[in-house]
Structures are given as structure tokens and as C-alpha cells.
Steps between C-alpha positions, in 0.01 A plus 500: 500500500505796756902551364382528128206761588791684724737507207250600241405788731840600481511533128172691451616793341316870533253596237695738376760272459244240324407787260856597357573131439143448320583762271870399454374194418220658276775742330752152421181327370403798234890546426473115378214528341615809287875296393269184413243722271810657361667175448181367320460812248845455380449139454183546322609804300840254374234241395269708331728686319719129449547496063325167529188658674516764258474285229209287592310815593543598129457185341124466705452909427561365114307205477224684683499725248492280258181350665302801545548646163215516291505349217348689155336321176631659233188412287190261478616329209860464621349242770351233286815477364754227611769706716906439455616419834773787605724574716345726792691670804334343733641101343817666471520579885328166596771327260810739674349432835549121401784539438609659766345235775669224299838674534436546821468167554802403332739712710549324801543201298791697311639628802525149659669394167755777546543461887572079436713599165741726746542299735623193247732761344640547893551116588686476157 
């Protein structure tokens, strides 16, 4: 007991000594933190600006759009009539969007197709 008190007298270091490493260690710490903030703005800034990203920010931006839009009557008596379903922008983007998620789907499934078809076409 009395040789571990002895040898952590020994290694006391001065205040001044203390200090310096404090803000060594203080000037390492904010050096990390500025690389890691930089690291995460360029990683953020690739997936914001990804063309998949892009695209689903438009598609909501549309459909929203298409949401908030008022609507005008074109007349009184137009409404009692019976009204001819049509084709609006907003069906045509929920139809694409379909579209889209069911091809999206399907891709791995064609890419495992293609992966298993090359490597028959090897072992031949």
C-alpha cells in the first residue's frame, strides 16, 4: 500500500503540466468532433441530393398538390348531373407510383434470375 502511494507521488505531474495536457486533450477532442460533423454533412448532403430521394420528394410535393387544390363547380346545374369518371393527375401519379413499387419489387427477383442464369451458363 505505502509503495503504490510512493509511486503515485512520483507521477503527480505540476499544474502547469496538468493544464497543457487538458487542453491537448480538449484541442484532439474538438479536432474529432469537427472531421465527424464534416463526415456527417457529406453523407447527408449525398442522400438528400440521392436521384431516388429526389424523386420521392417530388412525387409527395405532387400528390400534395394534388390534395390541397381546390376544387371549382363549374355550375349548379352541372352537379345534379351524373359525372363521366376521368382521368385526373393525381390517379395518374397514384397509378405510376404503383407501378413503380411493383417494379420495384420485381427487381431483386430479376436479378436473382440473372445471377442463377450466369452461373448455369459458367458450369456448362
Amino acid at each position: 500500500m505505502i509503495k503504490d502511494y510512493l509511486l503515485k507521488r512520483n507521477n503527480l505531474k505540476s499544474l502547469r503540466t496538468q493544464i497543457r495536457a487538458a487542453e491537448r486533450a480538449l484541442l484532439n477532442r474538438q479536432r474529432r468532433v469537427e472531421v465527424r460533423t464534416g463526415t456527417l454533412v457529406r453523407n447527408i448532403h449525398q442522400q438528400v441530393t440521392a436521384p431516388a430521394t429526389l424523386l420521392l420528394a417530388g412525387g409527395i410535393g405532387f400528390i400534395l398538390g394534388e390534395l390541397t387544390r381546390r376544387q371549382t363547380t363549374k355550375s349548379r346545374a352541372a352537379a345534379g348531373k351524373l359525372r363521366i369518371t376521368e382521368t385526373t393527375p393525381l390517379r395518374t401519379a397514384l397509378n405510376l407510383t404503383t407501378s413503380i413499387q411493383t417494379l420495384y419489387t420485381a427487381l431483386p427477383l430479376a436479378w436473382m434470375m440473372k445471377f442463377f442464369h450466369q452461373q448455369v451458363q459458367d458450369v456448362e
